[in-house]
C-alpha positions in Angstrom: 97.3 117.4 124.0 100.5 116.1 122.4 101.8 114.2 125.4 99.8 111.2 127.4 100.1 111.0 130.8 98.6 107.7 132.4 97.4 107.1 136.0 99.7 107.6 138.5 101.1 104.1 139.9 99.1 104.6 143.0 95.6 103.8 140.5 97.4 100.8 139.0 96.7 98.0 141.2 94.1 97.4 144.0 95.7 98.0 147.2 96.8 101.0 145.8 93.1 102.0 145.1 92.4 101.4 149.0 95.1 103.4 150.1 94.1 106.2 147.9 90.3 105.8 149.2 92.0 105.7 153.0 93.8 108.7 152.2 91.2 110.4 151.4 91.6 111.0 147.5 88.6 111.8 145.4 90.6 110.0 142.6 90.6 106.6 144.0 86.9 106.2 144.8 86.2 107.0 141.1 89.2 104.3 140.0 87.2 101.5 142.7 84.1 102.5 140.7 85.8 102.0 137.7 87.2 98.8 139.1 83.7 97.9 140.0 82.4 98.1 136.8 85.2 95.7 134.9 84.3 93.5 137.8 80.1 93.3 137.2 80.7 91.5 133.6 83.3 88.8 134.7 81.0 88.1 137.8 78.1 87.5 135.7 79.5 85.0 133.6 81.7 83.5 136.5 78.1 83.1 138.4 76.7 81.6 134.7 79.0 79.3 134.5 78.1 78.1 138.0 74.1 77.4 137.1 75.5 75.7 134.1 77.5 73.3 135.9 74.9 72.9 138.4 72.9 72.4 135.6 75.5 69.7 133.8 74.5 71.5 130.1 77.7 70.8 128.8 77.6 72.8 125.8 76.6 76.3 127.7 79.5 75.3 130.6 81.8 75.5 127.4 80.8 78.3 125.3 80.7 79.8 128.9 84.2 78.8 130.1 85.6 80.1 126.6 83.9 83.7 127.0 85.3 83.6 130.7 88.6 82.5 129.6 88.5 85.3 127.5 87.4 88.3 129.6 90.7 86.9 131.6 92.8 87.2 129.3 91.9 90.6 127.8 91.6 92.2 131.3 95.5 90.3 132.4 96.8 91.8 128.9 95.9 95.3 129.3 97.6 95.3 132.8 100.7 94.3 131.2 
């Protein structure tokens, strides 16, 4: 328990995922699931911010863009 050992390189990235899952690899079915569920919350407010604008409620496109712009951020510096 003293030493970490991350995901193989092969789990890192998306195509890497499909391969895995083409391969035939347990492991990369449960990392598209995984990916899937990052996804579901950055949809949401991607698809929020779309009524919003359709809307034209300026206010809720903001706070809306801001929590997006955010998710982005946190998800690109963690892959880093």
């Amino acid at each position: 328990y003293q030493v970490f050992r991350g995901e193989p390189a092969m789990f890192r990235t998306p195509d890497g995922v499909v391969s895995a899952i083409a391969a035939g690899r347990r492991r990369g079915m449960i990392q598209l699931g995984l990916m899937l569920l990052v996804a579901t919350p950055i949809a949401r407010v991607f698809v929020a911010l779309l009524v919003f604008m359709r809307q034209r409620d300026r206010i809720y496109i903001v706070v809306t863009l801001t929590v997006l712009t955010g998710l982005i951020v946190s998800l690109l510096q963690g892959h880093s």
